[in-house]
C-alpha positions as CSV (number, residue, x, y, z in Angstrom):
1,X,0.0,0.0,0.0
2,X,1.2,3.9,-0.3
3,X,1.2,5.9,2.5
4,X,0.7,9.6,2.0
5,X,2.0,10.9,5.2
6,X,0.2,14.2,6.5
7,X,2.3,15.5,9.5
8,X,0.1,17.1,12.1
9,X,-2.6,18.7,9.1
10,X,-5.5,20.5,10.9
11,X,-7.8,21.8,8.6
12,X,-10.7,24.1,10.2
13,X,-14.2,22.7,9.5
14,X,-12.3,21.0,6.4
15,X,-11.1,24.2,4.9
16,X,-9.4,27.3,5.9
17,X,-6.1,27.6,3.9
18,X,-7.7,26.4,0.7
19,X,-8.0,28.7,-1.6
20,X,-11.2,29.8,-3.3
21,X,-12.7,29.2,-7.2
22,X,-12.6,32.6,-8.6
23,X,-16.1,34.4,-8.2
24,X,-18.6,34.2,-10.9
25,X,-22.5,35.5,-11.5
26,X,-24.3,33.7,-8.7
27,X,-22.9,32.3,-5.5
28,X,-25.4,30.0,-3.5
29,X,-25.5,30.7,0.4
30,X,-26.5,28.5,3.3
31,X,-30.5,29.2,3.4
32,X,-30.2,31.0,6.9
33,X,-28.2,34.2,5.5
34,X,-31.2,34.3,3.0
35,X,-33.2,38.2,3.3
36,X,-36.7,38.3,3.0
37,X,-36.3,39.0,-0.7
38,X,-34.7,36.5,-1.4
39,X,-37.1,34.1,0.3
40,X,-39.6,36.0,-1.6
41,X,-38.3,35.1,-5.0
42,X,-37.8,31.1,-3.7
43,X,-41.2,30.9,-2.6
44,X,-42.6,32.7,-5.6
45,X,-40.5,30.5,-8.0
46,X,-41.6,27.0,-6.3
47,X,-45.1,28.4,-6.6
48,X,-44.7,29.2,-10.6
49,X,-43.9,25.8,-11.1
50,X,-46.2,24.0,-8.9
51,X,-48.8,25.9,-11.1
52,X,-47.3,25.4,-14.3
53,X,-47.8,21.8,-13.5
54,X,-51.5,22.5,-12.4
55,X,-52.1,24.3,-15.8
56,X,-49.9,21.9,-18.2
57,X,-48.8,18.8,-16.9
58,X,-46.3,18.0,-19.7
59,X,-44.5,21.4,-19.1
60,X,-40.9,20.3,-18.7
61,X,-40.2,23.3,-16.3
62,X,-43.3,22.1,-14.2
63,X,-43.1,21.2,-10.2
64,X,-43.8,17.8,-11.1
65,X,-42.2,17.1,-14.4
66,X,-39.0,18.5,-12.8
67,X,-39.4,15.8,-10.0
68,X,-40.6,13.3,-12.2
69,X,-37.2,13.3,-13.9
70,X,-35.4,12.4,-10.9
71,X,-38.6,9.6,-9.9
72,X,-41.8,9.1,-10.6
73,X,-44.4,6.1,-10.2
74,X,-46.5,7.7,-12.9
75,X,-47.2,5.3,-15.5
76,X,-47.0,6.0,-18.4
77,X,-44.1,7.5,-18.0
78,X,-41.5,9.7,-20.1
79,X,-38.1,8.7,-21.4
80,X,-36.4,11.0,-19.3
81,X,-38.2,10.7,-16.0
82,X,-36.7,8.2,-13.5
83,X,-33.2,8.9,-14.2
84,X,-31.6,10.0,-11.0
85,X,-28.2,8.1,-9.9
86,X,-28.4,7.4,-6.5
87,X,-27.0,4.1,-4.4
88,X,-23.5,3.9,-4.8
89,X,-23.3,4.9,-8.6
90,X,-20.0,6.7,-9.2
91,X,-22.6,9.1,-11.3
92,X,-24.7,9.8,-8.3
93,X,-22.9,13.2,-7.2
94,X,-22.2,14.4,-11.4
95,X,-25.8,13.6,-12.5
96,X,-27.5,15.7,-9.2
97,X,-25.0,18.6,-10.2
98,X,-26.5,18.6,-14.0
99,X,-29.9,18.2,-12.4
100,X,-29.8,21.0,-9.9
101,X,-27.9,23.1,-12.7
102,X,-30.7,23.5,-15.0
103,X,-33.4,23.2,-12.1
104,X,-31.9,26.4,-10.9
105,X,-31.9,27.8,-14.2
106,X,-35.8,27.1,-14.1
107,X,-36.2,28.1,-10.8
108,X,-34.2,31.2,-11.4
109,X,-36.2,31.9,-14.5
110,X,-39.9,31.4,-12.8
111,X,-39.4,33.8,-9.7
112,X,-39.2,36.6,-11.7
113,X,-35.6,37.4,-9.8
114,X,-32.3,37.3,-11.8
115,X,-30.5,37.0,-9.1
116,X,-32.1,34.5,-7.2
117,X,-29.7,31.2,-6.5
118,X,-30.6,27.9,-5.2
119,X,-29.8,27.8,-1.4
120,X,-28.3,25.2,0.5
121,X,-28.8,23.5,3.9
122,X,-26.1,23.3,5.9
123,X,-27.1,20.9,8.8
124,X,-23.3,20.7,9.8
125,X,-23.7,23.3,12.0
126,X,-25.7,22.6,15.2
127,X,-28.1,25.5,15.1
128,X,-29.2,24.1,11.6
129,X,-30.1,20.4,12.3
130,X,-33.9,21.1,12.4
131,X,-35.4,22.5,8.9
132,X,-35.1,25.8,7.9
133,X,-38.1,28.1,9.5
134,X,-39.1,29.0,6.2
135,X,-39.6,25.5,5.0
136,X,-42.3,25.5,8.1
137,X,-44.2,28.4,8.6
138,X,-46.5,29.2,7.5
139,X,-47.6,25.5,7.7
140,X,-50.0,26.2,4.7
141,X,-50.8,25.3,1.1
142,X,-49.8,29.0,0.1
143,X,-46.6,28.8,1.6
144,X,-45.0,26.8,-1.5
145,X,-42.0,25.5,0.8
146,X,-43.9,23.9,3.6
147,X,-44.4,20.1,3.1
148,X,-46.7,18.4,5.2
149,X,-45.5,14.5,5.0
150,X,-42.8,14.5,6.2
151,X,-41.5,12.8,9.9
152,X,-43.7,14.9,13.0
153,X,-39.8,14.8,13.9
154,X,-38.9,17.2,11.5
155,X,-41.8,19.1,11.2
156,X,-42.3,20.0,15.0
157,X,-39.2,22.7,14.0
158,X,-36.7,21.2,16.7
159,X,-33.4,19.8,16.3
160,X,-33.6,16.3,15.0
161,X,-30.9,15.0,13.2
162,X,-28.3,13.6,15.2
163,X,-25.1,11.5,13.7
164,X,-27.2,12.0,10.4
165,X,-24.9,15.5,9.6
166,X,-21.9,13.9,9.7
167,X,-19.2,14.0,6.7
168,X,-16.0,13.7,8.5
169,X,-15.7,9.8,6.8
170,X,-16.5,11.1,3.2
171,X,-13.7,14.0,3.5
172,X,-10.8,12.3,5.0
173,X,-11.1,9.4,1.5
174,X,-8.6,10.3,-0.7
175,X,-10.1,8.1,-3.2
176,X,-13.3,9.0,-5.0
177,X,-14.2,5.9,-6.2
178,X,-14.4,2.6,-4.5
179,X,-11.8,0.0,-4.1
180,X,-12.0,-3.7,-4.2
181,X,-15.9,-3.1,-3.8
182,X,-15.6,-1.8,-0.5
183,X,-17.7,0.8,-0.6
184,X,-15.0,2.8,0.3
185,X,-14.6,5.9,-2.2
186,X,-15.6,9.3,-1.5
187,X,-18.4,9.2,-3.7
188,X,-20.1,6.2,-1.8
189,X,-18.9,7.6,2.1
190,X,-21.1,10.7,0.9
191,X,-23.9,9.1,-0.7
192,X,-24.1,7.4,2.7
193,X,-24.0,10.1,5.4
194,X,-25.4,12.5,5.1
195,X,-26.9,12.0,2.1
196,X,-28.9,9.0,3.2
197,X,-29.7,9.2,6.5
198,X,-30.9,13.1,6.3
199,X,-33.3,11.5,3.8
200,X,-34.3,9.1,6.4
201,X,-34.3,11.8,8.9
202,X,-36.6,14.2,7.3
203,X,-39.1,11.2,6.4
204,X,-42.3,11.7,4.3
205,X,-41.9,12.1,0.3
206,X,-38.1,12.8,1.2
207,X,-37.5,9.3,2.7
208,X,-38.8,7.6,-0.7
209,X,-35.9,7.9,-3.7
210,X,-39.1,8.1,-6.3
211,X,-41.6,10.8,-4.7
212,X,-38.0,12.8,-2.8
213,X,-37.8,15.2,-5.5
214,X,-41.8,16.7,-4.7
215,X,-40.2,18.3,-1.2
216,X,-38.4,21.7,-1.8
217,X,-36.0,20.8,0.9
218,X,-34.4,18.0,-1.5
219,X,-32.8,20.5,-3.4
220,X,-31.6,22.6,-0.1
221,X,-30.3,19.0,0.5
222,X,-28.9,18.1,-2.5
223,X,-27.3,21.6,-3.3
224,X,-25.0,21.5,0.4
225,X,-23.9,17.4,-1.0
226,X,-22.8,19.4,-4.1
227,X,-21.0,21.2,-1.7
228,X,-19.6,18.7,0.0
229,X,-17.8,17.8,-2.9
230,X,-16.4,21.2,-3.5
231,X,-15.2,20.9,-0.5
232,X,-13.2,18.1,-0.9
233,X,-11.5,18.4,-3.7
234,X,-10.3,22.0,-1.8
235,X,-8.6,19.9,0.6
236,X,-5.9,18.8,-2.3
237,X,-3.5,15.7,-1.2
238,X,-4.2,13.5,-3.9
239,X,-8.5,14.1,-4.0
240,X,-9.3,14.6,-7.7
241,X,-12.8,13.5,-10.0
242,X,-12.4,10.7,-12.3
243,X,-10.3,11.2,-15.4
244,X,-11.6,8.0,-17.6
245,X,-13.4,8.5,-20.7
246,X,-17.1,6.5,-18.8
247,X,-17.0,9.0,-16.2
248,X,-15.8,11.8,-18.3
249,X,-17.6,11.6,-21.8
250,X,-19.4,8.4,-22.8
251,X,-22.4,8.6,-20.3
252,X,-24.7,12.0,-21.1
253,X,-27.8,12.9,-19.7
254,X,-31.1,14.9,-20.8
255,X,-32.7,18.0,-19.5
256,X,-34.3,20.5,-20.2
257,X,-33.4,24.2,-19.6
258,X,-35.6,27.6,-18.6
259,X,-37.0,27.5,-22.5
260,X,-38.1,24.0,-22.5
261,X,-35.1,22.9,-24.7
262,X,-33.8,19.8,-24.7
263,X,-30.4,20.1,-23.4
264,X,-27.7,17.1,-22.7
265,X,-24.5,16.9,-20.5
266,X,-21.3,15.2,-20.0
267,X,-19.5,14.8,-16.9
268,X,-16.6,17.0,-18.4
269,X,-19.1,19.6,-18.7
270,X,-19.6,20.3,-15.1
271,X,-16.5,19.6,-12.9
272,X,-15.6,23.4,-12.6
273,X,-19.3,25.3,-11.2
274,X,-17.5,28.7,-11.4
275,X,-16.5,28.4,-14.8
276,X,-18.5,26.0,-17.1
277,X,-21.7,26.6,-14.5
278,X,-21.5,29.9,-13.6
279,X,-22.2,29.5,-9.7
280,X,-20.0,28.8,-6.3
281,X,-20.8,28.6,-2.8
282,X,-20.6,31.5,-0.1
283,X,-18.2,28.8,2.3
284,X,-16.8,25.1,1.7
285,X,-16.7,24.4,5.0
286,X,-17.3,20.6,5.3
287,X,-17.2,19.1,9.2
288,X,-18.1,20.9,12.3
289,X,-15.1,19.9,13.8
290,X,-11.4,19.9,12.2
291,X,-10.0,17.1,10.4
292,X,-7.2,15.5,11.8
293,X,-4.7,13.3,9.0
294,X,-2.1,12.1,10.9
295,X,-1.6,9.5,8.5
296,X,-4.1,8.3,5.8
297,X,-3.6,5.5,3.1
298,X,-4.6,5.3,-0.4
299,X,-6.7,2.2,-1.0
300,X,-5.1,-0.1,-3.5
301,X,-6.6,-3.1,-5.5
302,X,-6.2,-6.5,-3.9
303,X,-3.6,-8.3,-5.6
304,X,-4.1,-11.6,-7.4
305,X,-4.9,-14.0,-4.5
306,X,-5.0,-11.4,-2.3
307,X,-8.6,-11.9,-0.2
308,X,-10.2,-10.4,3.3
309,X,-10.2,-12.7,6.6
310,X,-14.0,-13.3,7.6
311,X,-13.8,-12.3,11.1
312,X,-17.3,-13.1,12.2
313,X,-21.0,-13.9,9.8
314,X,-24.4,-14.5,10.7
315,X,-26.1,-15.2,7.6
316,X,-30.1,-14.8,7.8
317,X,-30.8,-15.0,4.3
318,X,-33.8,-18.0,4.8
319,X,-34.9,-16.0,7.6
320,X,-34.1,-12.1,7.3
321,X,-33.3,-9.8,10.7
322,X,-35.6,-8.0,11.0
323,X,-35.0,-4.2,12.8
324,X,-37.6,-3.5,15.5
325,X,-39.5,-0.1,16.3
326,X,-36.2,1.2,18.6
327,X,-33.3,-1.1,20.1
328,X,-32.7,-4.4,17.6
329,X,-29.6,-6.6,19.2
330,X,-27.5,-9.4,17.8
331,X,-24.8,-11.3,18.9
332,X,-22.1,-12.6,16.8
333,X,-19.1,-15.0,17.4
334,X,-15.6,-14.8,16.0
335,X,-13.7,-17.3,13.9
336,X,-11.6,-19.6,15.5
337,X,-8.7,-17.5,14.4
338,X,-10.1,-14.0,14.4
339,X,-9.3,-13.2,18.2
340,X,-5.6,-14.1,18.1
341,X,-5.5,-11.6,15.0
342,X,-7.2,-8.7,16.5
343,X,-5.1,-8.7,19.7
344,X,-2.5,-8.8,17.9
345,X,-3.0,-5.4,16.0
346,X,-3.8,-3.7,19.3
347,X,-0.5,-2.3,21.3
348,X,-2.2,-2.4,24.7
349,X,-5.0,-4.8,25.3
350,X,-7.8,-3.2,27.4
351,X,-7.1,0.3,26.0
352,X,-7.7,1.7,23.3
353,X,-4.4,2.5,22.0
354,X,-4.4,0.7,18.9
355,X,-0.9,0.0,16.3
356,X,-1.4,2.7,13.6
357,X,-1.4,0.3,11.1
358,X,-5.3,-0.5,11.9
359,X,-6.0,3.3,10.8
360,X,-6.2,2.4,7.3
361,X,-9.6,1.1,7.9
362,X,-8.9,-2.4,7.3
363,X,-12.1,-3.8,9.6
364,X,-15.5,-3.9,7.3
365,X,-19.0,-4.7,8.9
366,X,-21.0,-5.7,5.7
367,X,-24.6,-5.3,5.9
368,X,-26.2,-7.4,3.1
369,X,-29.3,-8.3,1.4
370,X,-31.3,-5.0,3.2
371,X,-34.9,-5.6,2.3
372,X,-38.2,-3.3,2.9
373,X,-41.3,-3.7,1.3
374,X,-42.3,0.2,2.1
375,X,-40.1,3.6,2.1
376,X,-38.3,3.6,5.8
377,X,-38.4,6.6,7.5
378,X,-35.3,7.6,10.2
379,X,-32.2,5.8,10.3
380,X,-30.0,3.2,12.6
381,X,-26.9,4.4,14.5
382,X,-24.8,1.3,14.6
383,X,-23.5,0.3,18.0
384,X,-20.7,-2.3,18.8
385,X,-20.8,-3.8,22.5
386,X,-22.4,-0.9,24.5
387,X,-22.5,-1.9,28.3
388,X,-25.4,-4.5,29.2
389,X,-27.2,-1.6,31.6
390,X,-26.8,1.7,29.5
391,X,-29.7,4.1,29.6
392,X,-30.6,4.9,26.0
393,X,-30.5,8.6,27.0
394,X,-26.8,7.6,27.6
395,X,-26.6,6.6,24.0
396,X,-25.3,8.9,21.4
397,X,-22.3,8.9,18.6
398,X,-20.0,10.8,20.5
399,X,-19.8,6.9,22.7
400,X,-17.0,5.4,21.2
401,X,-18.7,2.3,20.8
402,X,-20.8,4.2,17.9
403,X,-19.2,2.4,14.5
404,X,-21.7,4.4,11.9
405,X,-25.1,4.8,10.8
406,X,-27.9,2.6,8.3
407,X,-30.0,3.9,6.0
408,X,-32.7,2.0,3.9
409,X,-33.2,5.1,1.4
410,X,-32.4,3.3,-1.9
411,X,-33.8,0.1,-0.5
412,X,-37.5,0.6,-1.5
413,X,-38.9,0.8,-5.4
414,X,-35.6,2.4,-6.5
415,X,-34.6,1.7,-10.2
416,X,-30.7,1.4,-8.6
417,X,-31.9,-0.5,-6.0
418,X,-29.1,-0.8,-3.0
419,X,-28.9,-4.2,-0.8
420,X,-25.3,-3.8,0.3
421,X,-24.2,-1.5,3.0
422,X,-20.5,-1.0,4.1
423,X,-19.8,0.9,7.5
424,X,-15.5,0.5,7.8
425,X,-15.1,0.1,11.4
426,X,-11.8,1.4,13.5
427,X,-10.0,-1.6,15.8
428,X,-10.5,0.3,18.4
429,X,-14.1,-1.1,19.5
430,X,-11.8,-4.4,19.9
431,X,-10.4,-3.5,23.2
432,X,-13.4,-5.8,24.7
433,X,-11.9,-8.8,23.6
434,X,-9.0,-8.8,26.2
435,X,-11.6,-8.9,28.7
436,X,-14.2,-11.1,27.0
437,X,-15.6,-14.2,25.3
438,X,-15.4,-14.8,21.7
439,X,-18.6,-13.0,20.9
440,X,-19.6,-9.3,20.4
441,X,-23.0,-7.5,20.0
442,X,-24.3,-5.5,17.4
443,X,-27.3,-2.8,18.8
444,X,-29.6,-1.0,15.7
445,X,-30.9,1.8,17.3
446,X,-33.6,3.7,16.1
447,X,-33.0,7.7,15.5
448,X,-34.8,10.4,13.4
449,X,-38.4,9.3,14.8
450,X,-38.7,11.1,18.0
451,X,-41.5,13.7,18.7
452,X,-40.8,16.6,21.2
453,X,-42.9,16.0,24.0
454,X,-43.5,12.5,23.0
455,X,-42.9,9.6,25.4
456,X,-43.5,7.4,23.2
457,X,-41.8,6.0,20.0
458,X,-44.0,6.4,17.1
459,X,-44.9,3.4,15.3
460,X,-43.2,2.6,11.7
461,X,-43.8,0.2,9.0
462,X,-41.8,-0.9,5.9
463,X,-40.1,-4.4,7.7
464,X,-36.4,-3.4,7.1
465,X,-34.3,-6.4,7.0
466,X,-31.1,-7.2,7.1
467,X,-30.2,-10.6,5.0
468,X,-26.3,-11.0,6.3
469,X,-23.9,-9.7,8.6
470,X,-20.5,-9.9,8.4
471,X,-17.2,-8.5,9.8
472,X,-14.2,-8.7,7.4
473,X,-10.4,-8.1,8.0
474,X,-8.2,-7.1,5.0
């Protein structure tokens, strides 16, 4: 493997020192610096469209014709609804950047405002993980932003996303695509949290991949992911977008612009938004905390023969795991030889100082064969051996038995359908074997549901499943 060796790098919030895309006509801002003008001109624009729809429903710059070409269960349908690359499609991040691009454009064109820019949400920041104010009040038909299925959760106007807003596993890849199908890229990292699980979060039309486009706040949502990946290509050492022809040139996809022409794009059309698009962000800041490299690794093909230890499997493929309505537990027991080789990549047993070797993310739990048979609202934060008696008010990512989060977005009635997630998990929840038996737990705990004022958790349905689990060492 190479090592790129970053001595002591401490990047504020993922970029301070970088320097800045030279400013063009629009720049997008987080949606809480917008004025009342400009959330004037938003409004009126969504409105525009949602009537253009009323009045012609083949209008390509229509509410629903624009949604319809990222999903639609309307049958019939057209050839260029139901395109949207989502899952862990090395297009999903280009394709949304075309598809924003001209939906702006649109947008842009229907408010009435020349100036007007799509906003993004930037839930990174505390004081932002509950949905915008404007997106909420008025909680009426005539306020054009307001959406009423979505999650109580959400809509009660309090903080609800938790773990959901994290990014800091997306920007520390160096690699954008994935390696030896791990799942591992930038692109897939991002397309996980927080892409996923703030879909999950915000629940309703937003938590279905077909119907997620009919919510203004998927753009808000989609716009700070573009961001996202401005921002880390700003952090340099080595992070740069494909350079092969499939990526590049030979896939193109259809649109339509502000006139209702039929446009096409490449991704070599849109990999610099100030000067092919016309638009940057007002900040690139990507974590809420800094990002620490004291060492990262580039992933590297496995070499011929080359294969991943199983560490531990349960395999429930005849009869699925299902998740329940909040805490979902299962135990797991180590191969014969697993134990021996995880001590043995741990300096100190009982602590949880581990050889630095194990930083290069080398331990995989591999969800498999996730099944629902309706859109899942929320997400899971993953848990590895949390003490036996732990209140669950005690629970939270910042525990460092937290190891990531699940999201079934993709799962249901998508046309990429996902039933393979990856969560790369640091040796450090190993300590517990120095101490313990050949067996570990895995707790699903429920998150993005919870009502303020509500003792109780609502009820969900869908049956999320989970056919395998598996815990793999490279």
């Amino acid at each position: 493997m190479k090592i790129t060796l970053i001595l002591l790098l401490m990047i504020w919030g993922g970029l301070v020192s970088c320097s800045s895309p030279s400013k063009p006509g629009h720049t997008r801002k987080d949606i809480n610096k917008f004025s009342t003008h400009e959330l004037n001109s938003l409004r009126r624009g969504i409105a525009v469209m949602k009537e253009r729809s009323k009045k012609d429903p083949s209008d390509p710059r229509g509410w629903i014709y624009q949604a319809a070409i990222h999903g639609t269960y309307a049958i019939p349908g057209q050839d260029d609804w139901n395109q949207c690359k989502h899952g862990h499609s090395r297009f999903f991040l280009s394709w949304h950047r075309m598809y924003l691009y001209y939906f702006e454009r649109i947008l842009r064109e229907a408010s009435g405002d020349p100036s007007l820019t799509l906003p993004y949400w930037n839930y990174a920041k505390e004081a932002n993980r509950s949905i915008p104010m404007a997106f909420l009040q008025p909680p009426t038909a005539e306020n054009s932003l307001y959406e009423p299925i979505r999650l109580d959760s959400a809509n009660a106007g309090g903080i609800f996303i938790t773990g959901a807003y994290k990014a800091t596993d997306a920007m520390t890849a160096l690699n954008f695509d994935d390696v030896n199908d791990g799942l591992d890229g930038f692109s897939s990292l991002l397309a996980d949290v927080p892409h996923r699980d703030v879909h999950g979060a915000v629940g309703g039309l937003m938590a279905d991949p077909i119907n997620a486009a009919l919510d203004p706040l998927f753009f808000l949502h989609h716009a700070n992911i573009d961001r996202l990946w401005e921002g880390w290509l700003l952090l340099r050492n080595e992070r740069h977008n494909p350079t092969d022809d499939d990526w590049l040139r030979n896939h193109k996809f259809n649109f339509y612009d502000e006139n209702k022409k039929a446009v096409i794009l490449s991704g070599q059309e849109i990999l610099d938004t100030a000067k092919q698009l016309n638009y940057r962000y007002d900040d690139y800041t990507t974590t809420p905390e800094p990002i620490e490299l004291t060492q990262r690794v580039e992933l590297q093909p496995l070499q011929v023969g080359q294969q991943e230890k199983l560490i531990a499997a349960y395999d429930y493929q005849e009869k699925p795991f299902f998740l329940g309505q909040r805490q979902t537990k299962v135990d797991l027991s180590l191969e014969s030889t697993a134990k021996q080789k995880l001590r043995s990549l741990i300096r100190v047993p009982g602590s949880r100082n581990i050889d630095a070797k194990s930083l290069s993310g080398k331990i995989k739990l591999i969800l498999g064969d996730l099944k629902a048979d309706a859109p899942i609202e929320g997400y899971f934060e993953v848990y590895i051996d949390l003490p036996i008696d732990l209140e669950e008010t005690k629970i939270n990512p910042d525990r460092p038995e937290f190891v990531g989060l699940l999201s079934f977005f993709d799962v249901w009635g998508h046309h990429d359908t996902l039933s393979k997630h990856t969560i790369r998990v640091d040796l450090s929840h190993f300590d517990f074997l120095s101490a313990r038996g050949d067996s570990f737990t895995i707790m699903f705990l429920r998150r993005g549901m919870e009502v303020p004022g509500h003792k109780e958790p609502p009820h969900f349905n869908g049956n999320p499943s989970i056919g395998s689990i598996k815990l793999t060492l490279k």
